[in-house]
C-alpha positions in Angstrom: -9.8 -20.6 -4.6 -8.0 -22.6 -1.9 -4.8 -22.5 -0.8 -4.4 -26.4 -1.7 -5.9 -25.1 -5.4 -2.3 -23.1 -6.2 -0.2 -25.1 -8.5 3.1 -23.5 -7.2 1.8 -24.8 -3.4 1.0 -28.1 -4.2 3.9 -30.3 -3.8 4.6 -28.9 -0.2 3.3 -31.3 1.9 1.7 -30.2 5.5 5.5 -30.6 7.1 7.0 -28.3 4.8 4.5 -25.6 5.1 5.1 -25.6 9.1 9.3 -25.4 8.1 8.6 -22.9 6.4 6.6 -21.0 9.3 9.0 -21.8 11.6 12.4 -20.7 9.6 10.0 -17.2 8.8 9.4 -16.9 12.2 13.2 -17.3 13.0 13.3 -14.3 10.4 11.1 -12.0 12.9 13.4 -12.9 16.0 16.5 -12.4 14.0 15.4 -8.7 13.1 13.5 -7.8 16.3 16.3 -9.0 18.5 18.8 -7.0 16.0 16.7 -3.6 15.9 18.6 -0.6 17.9 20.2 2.9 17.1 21.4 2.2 13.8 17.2 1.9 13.1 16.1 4.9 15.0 18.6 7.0 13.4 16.9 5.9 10.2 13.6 7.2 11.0 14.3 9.8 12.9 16.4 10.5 9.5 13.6 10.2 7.2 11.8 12.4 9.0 13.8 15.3 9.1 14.4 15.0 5.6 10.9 14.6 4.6 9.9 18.4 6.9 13.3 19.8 5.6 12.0 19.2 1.7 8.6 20.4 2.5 10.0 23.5 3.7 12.0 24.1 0.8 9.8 22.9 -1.7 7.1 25.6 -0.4 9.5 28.3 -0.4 10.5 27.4 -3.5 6.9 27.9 -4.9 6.2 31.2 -3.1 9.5 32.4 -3.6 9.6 31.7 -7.6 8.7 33.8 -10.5 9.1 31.5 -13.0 7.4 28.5 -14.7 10.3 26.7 -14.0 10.6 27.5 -10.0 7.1 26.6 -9.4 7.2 22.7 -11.6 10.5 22.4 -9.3 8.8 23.6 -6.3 5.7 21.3 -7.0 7.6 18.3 -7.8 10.1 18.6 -4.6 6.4 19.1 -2.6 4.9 16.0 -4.4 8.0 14.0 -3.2 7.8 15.2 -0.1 3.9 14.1 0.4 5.3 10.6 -1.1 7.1 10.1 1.6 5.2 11.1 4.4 2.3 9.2 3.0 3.9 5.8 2.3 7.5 5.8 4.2 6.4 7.8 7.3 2.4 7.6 7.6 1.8 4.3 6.3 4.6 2.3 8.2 4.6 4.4 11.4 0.8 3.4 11.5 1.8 -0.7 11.0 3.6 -0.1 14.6 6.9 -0.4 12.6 8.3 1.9 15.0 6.6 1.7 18.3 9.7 -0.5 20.3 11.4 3.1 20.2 8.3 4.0 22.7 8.8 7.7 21.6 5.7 9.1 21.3 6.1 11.2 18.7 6.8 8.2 16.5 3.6 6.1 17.4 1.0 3.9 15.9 -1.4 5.6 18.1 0.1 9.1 18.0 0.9 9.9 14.3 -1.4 11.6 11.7 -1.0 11.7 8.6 -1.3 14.3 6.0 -4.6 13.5 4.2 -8.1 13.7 4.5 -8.7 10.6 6.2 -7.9 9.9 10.2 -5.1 7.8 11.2 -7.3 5.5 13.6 -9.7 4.3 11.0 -6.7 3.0 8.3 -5.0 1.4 11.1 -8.1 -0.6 11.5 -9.3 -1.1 8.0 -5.6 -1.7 6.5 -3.9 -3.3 9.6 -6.4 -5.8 10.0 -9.1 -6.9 7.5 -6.6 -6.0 5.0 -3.3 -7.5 6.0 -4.5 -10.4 8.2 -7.3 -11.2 5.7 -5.4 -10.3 2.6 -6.7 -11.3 -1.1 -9.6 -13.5 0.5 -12.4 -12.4 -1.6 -15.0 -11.1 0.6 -13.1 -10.5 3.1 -10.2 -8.3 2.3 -11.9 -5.2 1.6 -8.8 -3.9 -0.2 -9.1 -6.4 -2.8 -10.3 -3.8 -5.3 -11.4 -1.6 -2.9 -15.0 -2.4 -3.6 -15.1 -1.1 -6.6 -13.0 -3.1 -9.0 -13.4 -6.7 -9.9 -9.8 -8.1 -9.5 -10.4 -11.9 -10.6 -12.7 -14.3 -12.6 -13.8 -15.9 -8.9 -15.8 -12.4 -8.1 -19.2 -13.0 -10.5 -18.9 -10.4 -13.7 -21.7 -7.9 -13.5 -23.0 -4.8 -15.5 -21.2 -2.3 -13.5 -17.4 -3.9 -14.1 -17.6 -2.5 -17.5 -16.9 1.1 -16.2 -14.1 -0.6 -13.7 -11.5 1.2 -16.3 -12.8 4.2 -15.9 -13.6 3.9 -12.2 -9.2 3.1 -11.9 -8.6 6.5 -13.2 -10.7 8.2 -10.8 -10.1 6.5 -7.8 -5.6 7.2 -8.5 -6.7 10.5 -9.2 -8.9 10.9 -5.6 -6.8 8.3 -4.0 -6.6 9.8 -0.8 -10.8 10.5 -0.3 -11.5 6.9 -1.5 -9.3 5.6 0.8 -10.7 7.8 3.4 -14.7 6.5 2.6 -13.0 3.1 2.5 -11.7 3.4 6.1 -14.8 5.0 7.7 -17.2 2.5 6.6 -14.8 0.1 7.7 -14.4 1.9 10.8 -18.3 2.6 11.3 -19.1 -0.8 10.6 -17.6 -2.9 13.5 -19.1 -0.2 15.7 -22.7 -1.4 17.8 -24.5 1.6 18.6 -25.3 4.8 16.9 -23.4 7.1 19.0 -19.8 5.3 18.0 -21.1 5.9 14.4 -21.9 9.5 14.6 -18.5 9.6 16.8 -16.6 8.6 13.7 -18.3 10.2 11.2 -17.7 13.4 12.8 -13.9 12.8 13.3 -13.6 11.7 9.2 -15.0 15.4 8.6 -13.3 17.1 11.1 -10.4 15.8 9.7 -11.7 16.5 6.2 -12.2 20.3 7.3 -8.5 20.6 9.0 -7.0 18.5 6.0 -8.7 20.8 3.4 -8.2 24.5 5.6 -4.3 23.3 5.6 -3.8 23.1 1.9 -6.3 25.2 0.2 -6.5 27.9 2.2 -4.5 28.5 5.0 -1.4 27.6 3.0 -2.3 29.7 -0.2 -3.1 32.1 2.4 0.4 32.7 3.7 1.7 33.1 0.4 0.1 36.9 0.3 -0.5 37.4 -3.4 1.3 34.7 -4.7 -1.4 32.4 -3.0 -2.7 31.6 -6.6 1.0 29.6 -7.4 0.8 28.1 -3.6 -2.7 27.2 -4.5 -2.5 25.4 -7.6 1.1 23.6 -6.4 -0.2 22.0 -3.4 -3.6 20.1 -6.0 -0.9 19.4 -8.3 1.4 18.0 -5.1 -1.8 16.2 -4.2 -3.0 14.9 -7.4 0.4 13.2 -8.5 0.8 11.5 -4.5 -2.8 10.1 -5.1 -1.7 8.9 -8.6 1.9 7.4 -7.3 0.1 5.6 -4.3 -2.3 4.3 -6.2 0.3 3.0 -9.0 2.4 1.4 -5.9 -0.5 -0.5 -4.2 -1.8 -1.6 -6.9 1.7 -3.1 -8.3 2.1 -5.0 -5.3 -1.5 -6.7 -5.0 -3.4 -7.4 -8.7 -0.7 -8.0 -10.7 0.1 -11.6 -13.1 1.2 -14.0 -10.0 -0.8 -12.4 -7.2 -3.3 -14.8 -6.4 -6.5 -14.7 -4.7 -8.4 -17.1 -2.3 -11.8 -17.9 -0.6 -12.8 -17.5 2.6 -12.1 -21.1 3.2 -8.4 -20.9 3.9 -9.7 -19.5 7.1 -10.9 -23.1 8.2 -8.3 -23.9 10.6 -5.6 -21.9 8.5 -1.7 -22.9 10.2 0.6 -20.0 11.0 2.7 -21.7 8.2 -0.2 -21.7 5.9 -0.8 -17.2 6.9 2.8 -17.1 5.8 2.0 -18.8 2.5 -0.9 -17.3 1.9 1.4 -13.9 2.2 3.7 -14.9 0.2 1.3 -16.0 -3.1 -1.0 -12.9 -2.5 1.5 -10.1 -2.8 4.0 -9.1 -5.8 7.0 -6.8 -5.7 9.1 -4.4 -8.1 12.4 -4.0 -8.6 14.0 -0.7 -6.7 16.8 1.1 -5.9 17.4 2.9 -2.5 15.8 6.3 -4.0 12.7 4.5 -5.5 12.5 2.5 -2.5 12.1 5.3 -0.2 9.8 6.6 -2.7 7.3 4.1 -2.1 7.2 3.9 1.4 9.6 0.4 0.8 6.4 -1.2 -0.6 8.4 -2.5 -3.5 9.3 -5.2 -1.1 5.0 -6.0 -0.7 6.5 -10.0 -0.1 8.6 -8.8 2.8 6.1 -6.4 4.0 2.6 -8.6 4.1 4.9 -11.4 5.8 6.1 -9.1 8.4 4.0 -5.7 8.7 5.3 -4.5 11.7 8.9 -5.2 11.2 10.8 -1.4 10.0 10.8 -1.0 6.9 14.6 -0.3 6.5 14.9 -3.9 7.1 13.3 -5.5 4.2 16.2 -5.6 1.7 18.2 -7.9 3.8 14.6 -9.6 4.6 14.0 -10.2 0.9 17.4 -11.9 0.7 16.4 -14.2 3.2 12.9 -14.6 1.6 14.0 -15.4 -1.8 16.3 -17.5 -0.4 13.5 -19.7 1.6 11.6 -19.3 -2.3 14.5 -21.3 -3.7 14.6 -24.0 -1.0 10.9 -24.9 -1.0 10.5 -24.0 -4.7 8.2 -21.5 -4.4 7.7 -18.3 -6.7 8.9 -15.1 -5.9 7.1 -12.9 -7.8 8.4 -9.4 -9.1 9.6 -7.4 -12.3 10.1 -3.7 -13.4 7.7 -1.4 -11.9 6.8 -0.5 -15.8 5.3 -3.9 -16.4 3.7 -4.8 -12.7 1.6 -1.9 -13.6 1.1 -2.9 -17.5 0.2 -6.4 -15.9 -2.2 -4.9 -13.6 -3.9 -2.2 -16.4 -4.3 -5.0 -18.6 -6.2 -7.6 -15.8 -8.5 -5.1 -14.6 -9.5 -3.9 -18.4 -9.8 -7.7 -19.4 -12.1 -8.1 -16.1 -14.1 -5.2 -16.9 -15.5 -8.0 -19.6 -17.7 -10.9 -19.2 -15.7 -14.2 -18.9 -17.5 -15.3 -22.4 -16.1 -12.0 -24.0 -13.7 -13.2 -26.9 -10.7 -10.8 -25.9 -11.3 -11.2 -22.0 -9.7 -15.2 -22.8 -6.8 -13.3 -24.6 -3.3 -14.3 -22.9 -0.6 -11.4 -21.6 1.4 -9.3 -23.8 3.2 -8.9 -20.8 3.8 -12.4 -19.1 4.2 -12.2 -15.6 8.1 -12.5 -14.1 8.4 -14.9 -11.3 11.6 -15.9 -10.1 12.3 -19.9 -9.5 15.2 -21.8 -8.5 17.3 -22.6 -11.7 
């Protein structure tokens, strides 16, 4: 689908879109020109936090004797790898932080704690992800590759296991995303030396990533490395299965839409911004669940402006919903419970052919978008 194909685009003419641009891009000023102390003492915040928790959450485990001790243990650790995945890993690789030029808080310096390296997501995610987001073919996020996500991909055979497929992949987020990176990765590289470069830095990275939680770890715990053992899968299991929930809520759910690789054809700044704003979808958070998902329940805020900290995008979103109201445009978002309902039921009604009598049925759940009143 083209841009000019969205019914909530249409009565913008070519002026407006560029307005639009230009007031977003005011937006970016506004906050860059604004970012200072106040915003490093966040981060720097967050991550003390997040180590402080990890600490005490592994203590906690190995120090416990009960049932109770080690579920409280496990779910303090789970949190913990919540935030350093989404909060820390994910927006300190966007370059949300690199104007504080401290190189411990880098794009280009921070690793994360999973299996894959940081240098192939930035790639993968920063680029043919965000810039190219929801153009089918292109974005290879839009279902991952494995997932058919709307009724412009062709149905074949295979989308009927797609339910299936879901499960596992929130369940072995971090490894998919991980293959999903390297062949990205490997891909834009020419000869065969840059390949075998990166496929040995996804397994060393595999092998350190691994060593760290399932053995040395469980190892420090003595005899108790049984409890440490089985907390940090659990830990790992449920941050897989929470990341997978979040990033799907914000991309495949009622009122995200999808485009084709025309829009690309001489596509505006104003029209990237649009294009942002259509393809994403948010969920309604407090400060807690916010942190929680890295601030990714502002996906709006974040695919317009990717690099911008991420302890801005409240006071974006006000701005943004504000510019939805003057130019009429949806603003698409809802309780996290029914973004993900919304998304569970598209990608079981796509596991159908399109001539499959309950693949035409119409949402339980309709989508909420917020419009001007």
């Amino acid at each position: 689908m083209a841009i000019t194909d969205v019914a909530e685009y249409a009565h913008l003419s070519t002026a407006d879109v560029e307005r639009l641009g230009d007031e977003l891009d005011a937006i970016r000023r506004d906050v860059e020109e604004s970012l200072g102390e106040r915003d490093a003492a966040y981060i720097r915040r967050v991550i003390k936090f997040q180590r402080i928790l990890d600490l005490s959450a592994r203590l906690l485990i190995g120090g416990s004797r009960s049932r109770a001790g080690w579920w409280s243990g496990t779910l303090a650790l789970t949190y913990a790898k919540c935030i350093e995945n989404m909060e820390l890993g994910h927006n300190i690789g966007h370059g949300q932080w690199d104007w504080m030029n401290d190189p411990e808080i880098h794009s280009t310096t921070w690793e994360w704690d999973m299996v894959g390296p940081s240098h192939q997501w930035r790639y993968s995610h920063n680029y043919r992800h965000h810039v190219n987001s929801n153009i089918i073919g292109v974005d290879d996020d839009l279902g991952f590759g494995v997932m058919r996500v709307t009724r412009d991909q062709p149905w074949q055979r295979q989308h009927l296991f797609q339910p299936l497929r879901n499960v596992l992949l929130a369940a072995t987020f971090e490894w998919g995303i991980a293959l999903h990176d390297f062949y990205s990765e490997r891909d834009r590289r020419e000869t065969a030396v840059e390949k075998s470069t990166e496929r040995k830095l996804l397994i060393g990275k595999i092998l350190r990533q691994t060593a760290k939680d399932y053995v040395l770890v469980p190892a420090l715990s003595g005899r108790r490395w049984r409890r440490t053992l089985g907390a940090n899968a659990a830990a790992n299991l449920m941050r897989n299965v929470w990341t997978n929930v979040v990033i799907l809520c914000g991309h495949f759910p009622d009122g995200a839409e999808k485009f084709g690789p025309e829009v690309l054809d001489d596509e505006t700044r104003g029209e990237w911004y649009l294009r942002q704003m259509l393809g994403a979808a948010n969920f309604n958070a407090g400060r807690l669940l916010a942190l929680s998902t890295g601030s990714l329940c502002y996906q709006i805020e974040h695919h317009l402006f990717p690099d911008l900290p991420s302890n801005r995008y409240p006071e974006i979103a006000d701005r943004v919903r504000g510019l939805c109201e003057k130019y009429d445009l949806p603003y698409t978002t809802g309780p996290l419970a029914l973004q993900y309902l919304s998304t569970l039921r598209i990608i079981h009604q796509l596991a159908l052919p399109d001539d499959f009598p309950s693949a035409k049925l119409g949402s339980r759940w309709r989508r909420r978008v917020d419009r001007p009143t």
